[in-house]
N, C-alpha and C positions, 0 to 999 in steps of 0.2 A: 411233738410237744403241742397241746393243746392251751392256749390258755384262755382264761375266766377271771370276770371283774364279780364282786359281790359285794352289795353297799349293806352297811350297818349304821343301825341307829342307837344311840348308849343313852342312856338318861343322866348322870352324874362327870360333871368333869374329870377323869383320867388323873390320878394321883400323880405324883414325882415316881415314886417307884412303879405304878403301873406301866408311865412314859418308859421309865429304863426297861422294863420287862418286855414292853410292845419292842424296844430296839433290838433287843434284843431276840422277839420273832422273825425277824426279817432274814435271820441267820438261819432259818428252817427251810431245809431243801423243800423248795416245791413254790417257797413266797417269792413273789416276784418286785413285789410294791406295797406298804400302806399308806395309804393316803388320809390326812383327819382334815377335818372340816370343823374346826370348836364354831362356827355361826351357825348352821345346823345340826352340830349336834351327830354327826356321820364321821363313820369309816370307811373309807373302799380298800378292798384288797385285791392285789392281782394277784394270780396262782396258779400254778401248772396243774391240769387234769389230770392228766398221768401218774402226778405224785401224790397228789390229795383231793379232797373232797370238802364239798360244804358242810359238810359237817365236823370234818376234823379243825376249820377253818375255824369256825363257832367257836369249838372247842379251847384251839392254842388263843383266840381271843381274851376265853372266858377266863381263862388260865391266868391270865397276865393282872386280871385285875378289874378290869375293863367292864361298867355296868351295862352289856349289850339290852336292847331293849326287844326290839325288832330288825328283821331284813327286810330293806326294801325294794321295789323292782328299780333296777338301774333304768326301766323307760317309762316316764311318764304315764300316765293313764291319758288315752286320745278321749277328747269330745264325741260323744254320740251325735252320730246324723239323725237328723228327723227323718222320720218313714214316710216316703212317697205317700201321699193319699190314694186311697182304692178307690177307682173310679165305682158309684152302683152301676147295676147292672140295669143295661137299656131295657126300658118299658116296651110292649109291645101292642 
């Protein structure tokens, strides 16, 4: 059993019937967890690799009701190091 987190991002608040239809995803082999976030605006789902894929993921999402926007990376973006300065080359 492999498993995989994949966060979403929905633009429109999750209706009453969307909510019951998401409970009702969690009943699909392979779901392991969803997790909603209404302050940002995110989804995270955990889910077995072996069973499904991020795209079927998407999918049973889309299904439900749920206005997905974008995926985001579960890791932050790290800050860029500045680049060494290149020493010039000694004069002769």
């Amino acid at each position: 059993m492999t498993q995989l987190e994949v966060l979403y991002r929905y633009e429109q608040h999750p209706t009453e019937a969307a909510m019951f239809a998401l409970g009702n995803a969690r009943e699909v082999y392979g779901i392991r967890r969803i997790k909603i976030d209404e302050e940002w605006k995110t989804i995270r789902v955990e889910y077995d690799a072996t069973r499904l894929n991020g795209a079927a993921v998407w999918t049973l999402l889309r299904r439900t009701g749920i206005d997905l926007v974008e995926e985001l990376p579960l890791i932050p973006p790290q800050p860029e190091e500045p680049a060494a300065p290149v020493a010039a080359p000694a004069a002769k």
